[in-house]
C-alpha positions in Angstrom: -17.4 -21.4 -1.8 -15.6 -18.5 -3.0 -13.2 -17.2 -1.4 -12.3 -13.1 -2.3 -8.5 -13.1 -2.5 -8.3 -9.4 -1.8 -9.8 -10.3 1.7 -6.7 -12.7 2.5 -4.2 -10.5 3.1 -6.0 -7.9 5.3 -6.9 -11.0 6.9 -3.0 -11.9 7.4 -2.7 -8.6 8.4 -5.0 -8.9 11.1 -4.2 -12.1 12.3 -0.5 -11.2 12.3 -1.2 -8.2 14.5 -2.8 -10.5 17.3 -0.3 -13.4 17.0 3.3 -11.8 15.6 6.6 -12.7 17.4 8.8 -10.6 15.1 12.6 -12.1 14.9 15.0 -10.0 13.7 15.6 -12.6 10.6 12.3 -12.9 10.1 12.1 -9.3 9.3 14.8 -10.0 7.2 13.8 -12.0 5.3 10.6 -11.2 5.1 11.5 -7.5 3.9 13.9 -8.7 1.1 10.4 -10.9 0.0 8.6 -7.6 0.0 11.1 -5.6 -2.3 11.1 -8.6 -4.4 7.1 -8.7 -4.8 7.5 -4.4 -4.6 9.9 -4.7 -7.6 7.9 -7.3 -9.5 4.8 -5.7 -8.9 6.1 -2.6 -10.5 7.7 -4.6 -13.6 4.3 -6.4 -14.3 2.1 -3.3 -14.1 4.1 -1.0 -16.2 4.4 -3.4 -19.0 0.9 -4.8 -18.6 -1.2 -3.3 -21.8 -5.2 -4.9 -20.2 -7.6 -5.9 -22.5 -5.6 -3.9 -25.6 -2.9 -6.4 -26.3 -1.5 -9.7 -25.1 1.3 -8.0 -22.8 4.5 -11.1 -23.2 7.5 -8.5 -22.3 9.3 -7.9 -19.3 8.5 -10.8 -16.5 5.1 -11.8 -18.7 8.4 -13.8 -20.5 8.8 -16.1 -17.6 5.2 -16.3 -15.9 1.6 -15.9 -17.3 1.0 -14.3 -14.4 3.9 -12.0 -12.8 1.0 -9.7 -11.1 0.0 -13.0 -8.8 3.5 -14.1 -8.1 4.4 -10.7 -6.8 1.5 -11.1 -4.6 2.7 -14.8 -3.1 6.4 -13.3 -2.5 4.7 -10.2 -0.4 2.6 -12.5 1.6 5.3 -15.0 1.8 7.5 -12.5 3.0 4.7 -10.9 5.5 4.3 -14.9 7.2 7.9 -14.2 7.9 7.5 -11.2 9.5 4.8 -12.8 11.4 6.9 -15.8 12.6 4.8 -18.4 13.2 5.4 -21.4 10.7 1.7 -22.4 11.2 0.4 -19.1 10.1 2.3 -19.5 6.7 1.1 -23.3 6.9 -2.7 -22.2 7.2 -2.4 -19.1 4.9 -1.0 -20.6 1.7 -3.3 -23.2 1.0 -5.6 -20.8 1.2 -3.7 -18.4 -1.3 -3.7 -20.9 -3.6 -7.5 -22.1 -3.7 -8.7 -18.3 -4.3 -5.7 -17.3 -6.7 -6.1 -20.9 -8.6 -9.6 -19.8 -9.5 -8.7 -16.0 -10.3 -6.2 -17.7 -12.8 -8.5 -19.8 -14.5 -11.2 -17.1 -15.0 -8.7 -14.9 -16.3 -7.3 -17.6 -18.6 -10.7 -18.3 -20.1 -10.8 -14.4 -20.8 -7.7 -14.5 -22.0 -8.9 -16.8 -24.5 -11.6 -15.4 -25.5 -10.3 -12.0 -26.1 -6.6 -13.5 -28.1 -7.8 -16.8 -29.6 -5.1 -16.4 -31.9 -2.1 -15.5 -30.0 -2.9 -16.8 -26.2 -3.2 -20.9 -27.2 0.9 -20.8 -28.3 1.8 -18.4 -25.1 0.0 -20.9 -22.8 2.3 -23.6 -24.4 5.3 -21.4 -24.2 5.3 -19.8 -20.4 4.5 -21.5 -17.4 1.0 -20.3 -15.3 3.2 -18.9 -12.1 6.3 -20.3 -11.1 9.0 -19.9 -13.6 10.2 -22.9 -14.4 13.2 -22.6 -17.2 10.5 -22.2 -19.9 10.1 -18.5 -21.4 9.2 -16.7 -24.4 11.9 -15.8 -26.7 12.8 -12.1 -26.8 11.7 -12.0 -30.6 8.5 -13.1 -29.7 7.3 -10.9 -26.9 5.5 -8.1 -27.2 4.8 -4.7 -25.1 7.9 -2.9 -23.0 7.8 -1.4 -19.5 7.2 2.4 -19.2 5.8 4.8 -16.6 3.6 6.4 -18.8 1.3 3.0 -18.4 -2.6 3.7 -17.5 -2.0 1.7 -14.3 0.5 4.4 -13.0 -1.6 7.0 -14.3 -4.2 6.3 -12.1 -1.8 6.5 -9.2 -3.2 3.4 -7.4 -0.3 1.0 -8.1 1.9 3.7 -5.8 -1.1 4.0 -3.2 -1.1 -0.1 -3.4 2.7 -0.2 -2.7 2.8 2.0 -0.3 -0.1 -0.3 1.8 2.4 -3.1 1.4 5.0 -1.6 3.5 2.6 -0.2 5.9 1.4 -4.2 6.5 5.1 -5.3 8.1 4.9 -1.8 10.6 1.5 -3.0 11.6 2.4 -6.0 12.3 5.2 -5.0 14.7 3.4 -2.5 15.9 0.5 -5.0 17.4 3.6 -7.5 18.5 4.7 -4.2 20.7 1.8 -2.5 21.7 0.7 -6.5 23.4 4.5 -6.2 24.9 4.6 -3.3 26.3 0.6 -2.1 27.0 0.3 0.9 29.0 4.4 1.2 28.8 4.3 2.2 25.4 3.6 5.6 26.4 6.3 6.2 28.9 9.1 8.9 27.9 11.9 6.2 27.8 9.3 4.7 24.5 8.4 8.3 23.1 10.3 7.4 20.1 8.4 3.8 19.5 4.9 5.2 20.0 6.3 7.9 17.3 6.7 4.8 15.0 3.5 3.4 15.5 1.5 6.9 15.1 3.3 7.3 12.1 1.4 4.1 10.4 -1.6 5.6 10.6 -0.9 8.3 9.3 1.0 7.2 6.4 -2.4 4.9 5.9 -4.4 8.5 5.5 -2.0 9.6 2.7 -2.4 5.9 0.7 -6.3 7.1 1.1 -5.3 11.0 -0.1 -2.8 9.5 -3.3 -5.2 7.4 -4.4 -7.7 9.6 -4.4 -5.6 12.5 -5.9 -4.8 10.5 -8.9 -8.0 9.1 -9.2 -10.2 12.3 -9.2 -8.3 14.9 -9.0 -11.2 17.6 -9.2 -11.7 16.5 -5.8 -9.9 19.1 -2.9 -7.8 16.9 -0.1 -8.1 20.0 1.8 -10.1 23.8 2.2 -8.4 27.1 1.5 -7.7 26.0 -2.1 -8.1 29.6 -3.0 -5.9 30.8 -0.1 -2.7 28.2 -0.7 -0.8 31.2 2.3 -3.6 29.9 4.9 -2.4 25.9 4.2 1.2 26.9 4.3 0.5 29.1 7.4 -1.4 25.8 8.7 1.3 23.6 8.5 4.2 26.1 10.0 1.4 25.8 13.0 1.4 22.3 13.5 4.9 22.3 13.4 5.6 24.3 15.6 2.9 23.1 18.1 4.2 19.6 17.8 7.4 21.2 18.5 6.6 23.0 21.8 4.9 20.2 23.4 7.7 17.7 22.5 6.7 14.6 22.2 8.1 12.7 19.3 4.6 11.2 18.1 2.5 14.6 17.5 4.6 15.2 14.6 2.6 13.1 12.7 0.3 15.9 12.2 1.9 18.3 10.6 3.3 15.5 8.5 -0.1 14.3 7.6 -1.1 18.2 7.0 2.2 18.5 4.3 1.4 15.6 2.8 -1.8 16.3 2.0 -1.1 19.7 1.1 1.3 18.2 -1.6 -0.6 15.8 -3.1 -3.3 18.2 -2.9 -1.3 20.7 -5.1 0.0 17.8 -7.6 -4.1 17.1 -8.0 -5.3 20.4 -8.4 -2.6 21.5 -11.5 -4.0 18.4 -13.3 -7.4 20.0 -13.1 -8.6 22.2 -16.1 -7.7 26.1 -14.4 -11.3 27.0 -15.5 -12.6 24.9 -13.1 -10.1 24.7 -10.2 -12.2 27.1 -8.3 -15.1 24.3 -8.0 -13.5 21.4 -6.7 -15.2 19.7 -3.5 -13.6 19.1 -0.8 -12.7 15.5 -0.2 -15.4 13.5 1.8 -12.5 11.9 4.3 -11.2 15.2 5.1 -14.1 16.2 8.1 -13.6 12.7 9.8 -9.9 12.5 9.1 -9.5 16.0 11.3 -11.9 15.2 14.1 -10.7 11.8 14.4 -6.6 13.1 13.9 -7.9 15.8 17.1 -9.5 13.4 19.4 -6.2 11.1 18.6 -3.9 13.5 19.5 -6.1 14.5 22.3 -6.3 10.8 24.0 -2.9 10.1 23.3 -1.5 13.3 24.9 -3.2 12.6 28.3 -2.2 9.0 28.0 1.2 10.1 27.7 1.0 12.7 30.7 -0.8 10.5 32.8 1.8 7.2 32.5 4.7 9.9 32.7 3.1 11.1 35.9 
């Protein structure tokens, strides 16, 4: 059976939401694992030259596979966040029977595209756990730079930025089993604020990946009329502001966000053709469902405050 690694985490994710009992040093701990899987991530991407050349720079001088090791440290750290030992006791054998295939598919490629060069870096660097043995600085090639295709693309930032939303889920389904109905009370306007914000910081991963990606594609309407978004979001400002609960400003944060990456899109687009962009396919069903959210969640919060 194979099992789809990128299924495992949302999977931890999940589980972690039903089961957490966050600690204080378990979020510790867990959140310097994350900045150091964040930080590797980033080193093993930007040097990282696929299919071109056999990248051996930067942290590919310690560990054949940098990319996968900054994934174990993020999980790692999210089991800690978690804190349940048996979670992490369940989890990483599984980690390690769909990542120990992933490695040795990629290997054989490896091969098969750098006879020459791969056999002695095999010899050289250990699979994923740095063990003492690296590649000496003379002989590695490729340097880190944020001109790399993978940053390009933008979904290295989008995929980061889901990382750090996986910990605030996590809590936040630890706190919304506390507290239930309680979470809405004025004396926990400032928590539900918290946990509003993770979805919306979800929709913008969605809206920076796709604004990188294709960037012909309009997060938003009135692309023609750039006064109308700007009017828009001075709107939902000052709507969130008059009703005064802490959580509806997640709206109008959403609404800037998008309008900013939205911008950032549309002057990578050839000018001739700016005027034909389609609107995003997310954007109907992101503002229904951001209306009937705040909606729901405004008489919630009137009705446990009454």
């Amino acid at each position: 059976m194979r099992l789809r690694r990128r299924n495992l985490r949302k999977l931890l994710i999940a589980v972690g939401c039903v089961v957490a009992t966050v600690e204080v040093w378990g979020a510790v701990i867990g959140g310097l694992l994350l900045v150091a899987g964040s930080l590797l991530h980033l080193g093993s991407k930007g040097c990282l030259e696929q299919n071109r050349r056999l990248t051996t720079a930067g942290p590919y001088r310690f560990t054949r596979n940098p990319f996968y090791l900054a994934n174990l440290l993020i999980d790692v750290g999210l089991c800690f966040v978690i804190g349940h030992v048996w979670i992490a006791a369940l989890y990483l054998p599984l980690w390690w029977f769909s990542y120990r295939e992933t490695m040795r598919r990629e290997e054989a490629r490896l091969l098969k595209l750098f006879p020459d060069a791969y056999p002695g870096y095999r010899a050289s660097v250990p699979l994923l756990f740095p063990t003492g043995r690296r590649l000496p600085p003379e002989r590695a090639k490729g340097r880190f730079s944020w001109d790399n295709a993978a940053f390009a693309q933008g979904s290295e930032y989008a995929r980061l930025l889901g990382i750090w939303i996986a910990p605030g889920m996590i809590l936040a389904g630890e706190i919304l089993r506390r507290e239930r109905l309680a979470v809405f009370e004025e004396s926990q306007s400032w928590v539900l604020a918290g946990i509003v914000l993770l979805p919306t910081a979800w929709l913008v991963k969605l809206a920076l990946a796709e604004s990188f990606r294709r960037p012909e594609t309009a997060l938003l309407p009135f692309g023609s009329a750039p006064f109308l978004r700007h009017a828009m979001t001075v709107l939902l400002f000052f709507g969130a502001a008059l009703f005064g609960w802490p959580w509806a400003m997640s709206l109008p944060l959403l609404w800037g966000g998008l309008v900013v990456l939205d911008h950032r899109g549309r002057a990578r687009v050839d000018p001739a053709i700016r005027s034909q962009r389609r609107i995003w396919g997310y954007f109907p069903p992101i503002a229904i469902g951001s209306a009937a959210a705040v909606g729901l969640l405004g008489v919630l919060t009137r009705g446990v405050a009454g």
